[in-house]
Wavefront OBJ file of the C-alpha trace (Angstrom):
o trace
v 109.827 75.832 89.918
v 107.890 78.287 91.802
v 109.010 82.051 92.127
v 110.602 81.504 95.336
v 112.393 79.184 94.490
v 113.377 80.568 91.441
v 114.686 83.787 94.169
v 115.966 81.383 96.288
v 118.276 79.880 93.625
v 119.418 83.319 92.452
v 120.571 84.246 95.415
v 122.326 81.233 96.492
v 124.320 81.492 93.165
v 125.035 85.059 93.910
v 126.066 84.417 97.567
v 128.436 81.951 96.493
v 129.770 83.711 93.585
v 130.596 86.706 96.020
v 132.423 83.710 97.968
v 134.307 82.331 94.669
v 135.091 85.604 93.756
v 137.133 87.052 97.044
v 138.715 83.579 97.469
v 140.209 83.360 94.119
v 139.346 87.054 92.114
v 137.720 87.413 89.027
v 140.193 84.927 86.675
v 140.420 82.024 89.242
v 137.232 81.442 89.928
v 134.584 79.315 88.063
v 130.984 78.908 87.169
v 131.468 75.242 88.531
v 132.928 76.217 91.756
v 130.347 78.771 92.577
v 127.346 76.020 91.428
v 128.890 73.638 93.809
v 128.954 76.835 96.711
v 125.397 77.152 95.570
v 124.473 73.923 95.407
v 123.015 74.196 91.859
v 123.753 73.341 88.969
v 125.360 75.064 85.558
v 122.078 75.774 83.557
v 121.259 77.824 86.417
v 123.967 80.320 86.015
v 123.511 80.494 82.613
v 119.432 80.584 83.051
v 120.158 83.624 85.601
v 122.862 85.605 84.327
v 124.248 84.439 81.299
v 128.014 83.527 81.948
v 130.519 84.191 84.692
v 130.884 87.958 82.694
v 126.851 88.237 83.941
v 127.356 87.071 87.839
v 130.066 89.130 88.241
v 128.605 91.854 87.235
v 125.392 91.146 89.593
v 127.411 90.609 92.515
v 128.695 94.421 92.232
v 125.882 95.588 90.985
v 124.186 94.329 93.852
v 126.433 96.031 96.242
v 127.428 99.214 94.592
v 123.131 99.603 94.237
v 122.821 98.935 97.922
v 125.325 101.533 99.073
v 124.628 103.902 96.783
v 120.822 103.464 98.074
v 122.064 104.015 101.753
v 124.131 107.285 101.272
v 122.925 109.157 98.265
v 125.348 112.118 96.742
v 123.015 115.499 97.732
v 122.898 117.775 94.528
v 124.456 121.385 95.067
v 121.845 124.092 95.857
v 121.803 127.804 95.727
v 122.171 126.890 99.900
v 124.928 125.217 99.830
v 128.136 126.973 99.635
v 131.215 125.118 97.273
v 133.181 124.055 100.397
v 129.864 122.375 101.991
v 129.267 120.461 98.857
v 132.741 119.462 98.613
v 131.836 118.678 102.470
v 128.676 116.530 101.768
v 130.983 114.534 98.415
v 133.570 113.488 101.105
v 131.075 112.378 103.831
v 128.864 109.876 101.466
v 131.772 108.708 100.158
v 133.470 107.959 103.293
v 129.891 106.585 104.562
v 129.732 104.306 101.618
v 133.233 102.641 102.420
v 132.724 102.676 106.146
v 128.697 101.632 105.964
v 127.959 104.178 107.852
v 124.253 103.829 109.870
v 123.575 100.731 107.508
v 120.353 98.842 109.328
v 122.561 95.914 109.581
v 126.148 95.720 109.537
v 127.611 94.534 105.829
v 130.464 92.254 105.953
v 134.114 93.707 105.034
v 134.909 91.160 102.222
v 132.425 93.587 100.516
v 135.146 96.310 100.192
v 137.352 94.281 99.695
v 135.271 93.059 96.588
v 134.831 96.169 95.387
v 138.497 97.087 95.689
v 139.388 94.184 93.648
v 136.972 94.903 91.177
v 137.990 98.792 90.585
v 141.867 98.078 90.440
v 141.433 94.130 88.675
v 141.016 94.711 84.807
v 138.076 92.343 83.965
v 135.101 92.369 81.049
v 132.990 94.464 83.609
v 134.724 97.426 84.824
v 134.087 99.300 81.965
v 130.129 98.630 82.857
v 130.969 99.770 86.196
v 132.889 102.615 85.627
v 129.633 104.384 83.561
v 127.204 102.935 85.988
v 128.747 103.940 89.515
v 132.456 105.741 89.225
v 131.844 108.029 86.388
v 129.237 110.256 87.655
v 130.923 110.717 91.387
v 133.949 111.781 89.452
v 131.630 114.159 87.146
v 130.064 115.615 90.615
v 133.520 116.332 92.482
v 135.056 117.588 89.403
v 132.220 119.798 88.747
v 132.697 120.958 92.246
v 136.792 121.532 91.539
v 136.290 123.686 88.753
v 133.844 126.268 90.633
v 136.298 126.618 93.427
v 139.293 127.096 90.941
v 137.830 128.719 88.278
v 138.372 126.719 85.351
v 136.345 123.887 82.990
v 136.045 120.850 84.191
v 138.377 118.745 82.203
v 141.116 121.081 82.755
v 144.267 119.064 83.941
v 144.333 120.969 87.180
v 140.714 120.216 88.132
v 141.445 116.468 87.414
v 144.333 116.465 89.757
v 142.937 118.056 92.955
v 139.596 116.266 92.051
v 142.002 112.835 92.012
v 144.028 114.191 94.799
v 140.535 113.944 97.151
v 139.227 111.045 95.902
v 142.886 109.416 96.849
v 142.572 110.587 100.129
v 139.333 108.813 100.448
v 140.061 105.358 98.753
v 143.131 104.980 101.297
v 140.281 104.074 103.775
v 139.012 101.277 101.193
v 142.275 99.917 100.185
v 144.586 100.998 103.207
v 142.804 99.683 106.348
v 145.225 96.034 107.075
v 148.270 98.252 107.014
v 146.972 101.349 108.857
v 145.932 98.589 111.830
v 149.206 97.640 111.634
v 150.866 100.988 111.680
v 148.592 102.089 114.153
v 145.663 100.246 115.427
v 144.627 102.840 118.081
v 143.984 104.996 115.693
v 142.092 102.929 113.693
v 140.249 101.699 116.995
v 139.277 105.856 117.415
v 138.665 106.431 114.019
v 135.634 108.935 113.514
v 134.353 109.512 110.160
v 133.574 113.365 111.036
v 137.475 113.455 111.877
v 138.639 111.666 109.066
v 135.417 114.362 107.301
v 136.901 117.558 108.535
v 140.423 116.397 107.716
v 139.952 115.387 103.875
v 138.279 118.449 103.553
v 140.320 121.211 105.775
v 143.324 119.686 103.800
v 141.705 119.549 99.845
v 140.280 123.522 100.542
v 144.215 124.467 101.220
v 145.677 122.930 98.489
v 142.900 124.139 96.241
v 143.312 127.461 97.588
v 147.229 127.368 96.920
v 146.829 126.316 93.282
v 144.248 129.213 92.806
v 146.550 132.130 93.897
v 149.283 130.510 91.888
v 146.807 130.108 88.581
v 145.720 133.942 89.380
v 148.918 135.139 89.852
l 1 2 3 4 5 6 7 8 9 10 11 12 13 14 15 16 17 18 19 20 21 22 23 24 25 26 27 28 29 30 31 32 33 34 35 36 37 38 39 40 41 42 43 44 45 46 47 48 49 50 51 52 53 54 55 56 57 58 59 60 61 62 63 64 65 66 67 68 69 70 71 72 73 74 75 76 77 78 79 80 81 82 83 84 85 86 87 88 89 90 91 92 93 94 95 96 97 98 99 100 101 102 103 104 105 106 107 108 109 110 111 112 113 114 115 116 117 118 119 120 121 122 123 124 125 126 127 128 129 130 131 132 133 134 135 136 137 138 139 140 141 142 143 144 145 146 147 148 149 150 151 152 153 154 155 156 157 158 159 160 161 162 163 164 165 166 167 168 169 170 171 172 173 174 175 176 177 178 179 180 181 182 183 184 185 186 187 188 189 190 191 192 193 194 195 196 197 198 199 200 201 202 203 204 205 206 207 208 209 210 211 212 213 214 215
C-alpha cells in the first residue's frame, strides 16, 4: 500500500467515524459500522488507531487541533489591560464555536460533536480535558483572579470564571432552542454583539463581588 493510500484510508475511517459517532454517540457506535462507512475493513482501525478508544479520540483531536489552529488564545501583555484580555478570551472562544473567518465553512455536526463529547462521559475526556479544556480554564481563571484580587483556585474566581465560560457554551449547546425562541435574532446574531455583551455583563458582576469581598 502506497502512502496515499495509506492517507486515503485514514481518513476515510475518520470521516466515517465522525459519521458513526453523531448518529449514534460514543456507546452506540461500532468499529464495524464505521469500516463499513469507510469501506475498509477492521485491521485497518486497529492498524490506524488502535481501538474505537483511539478513533475517537482522533476525530476530536482532529477538530479541537483545527480550531484551536484558526483562533489562537493571545497571551496577556504589559499592553493589554485585564478587561481587554478578558475581551480577547471571550472573542476566540466565541470564534472557535461560531468558525469565525474559517477558509472554508466547517459543518455544524462538528459542534455538535464536540458538545457530545465534553458533556458524554467516555474513556477520552479525561485526554481531552488536559489537552484542550484545561488550559483555557487556567487562562480565564488567571485572568479572574487579577481583576478580583485573589489566587486562582479561590472558590470565587472559579465561579465568575464558570459563570463566563457558561455564557459562552450556551452558543455551542443552546443554538436549536434559541432558533426556536427567536430565530431573528439568531438570523442577526453578531459575534462582536454577543462579544461586548459577555463581557460588559462578566466586568459588572466581577466588579459587584469585588466591592462586596473589599468591604
Amino acid at each position: 500500500m502506497t502512502e496515499q493510500n495509506e492517507q486515503n484510508t485514514r481518513d476515510r475511517i475518520l470521516a466515517a467515524a465522525k459519521e458513526a459517532f453523531l448518529d449514534k454517540g460514543f456507546s452506540g457506535a461500532t468499529v464495524r459500522d464505521i469500516c463499513r462507512r469507510a469501506e475498509a475493513n477492521v485491521a485497518a482501525v486497529n492498524y490506524y488507531f488502535g481501538d474505537k478508544n483511539g478513533v475517537y479520540l482522533a476525530v476530536l483531536d482532529e477538530i479541537f487541533s483545527e480550531s484551536f489552529s484558526n483562533h489562537p488564545m493571545q497571551q496577556g501583555t504589559a499592553n493589554n489591560s485585564l478587561e481587554q484580555q478578558l475581551e480577547n478570551y471571550v472573542r476566540v472562544f466565541l470564534e472557535r464555536i461560531f468558525h469565525e473567518n474559517d477558509d472554508q465553512d466547517r459543518d455544524d455536526r462538528e459542534c455538535r460533536l464536540i458538545a457530545q463529547a465534553i458533556t458524554t462521559p467516555s474513556p477520552v475526556l479525561d485526554m481531552l480535558v488536559e489537552r484542550y479544556i484545561s488550559p483555557m480554564s487556567e487562562r480565564l481563571r488567571s485572568i479572574i483572579s487579577r481583576l478580583l484580587g485573589l489566587s486562582e483556585d479561590h472558590s470565587d474566581v472559579w465561579l465568575c470564571a464558570k459563570s463566563v465560560a457558561g455564557q459562552c457554551m450556551h452558543y455551542l449547546y443552546g443554538q436549536a432552542v434559541m432558533h426556536s425562541l427567536d430565530p431573528k435574532e439568531i438570523e442577526d446574531q453578531n459575534i462582536n454583539t454577543i462579544v461586548n455583551h459577555i463581557v460588559r455583563f462578566s466586568l459588572a458582576g466581577v466588579q459587584q463581588r469585588r466591592e462586596e469581598i473589599r468591604s
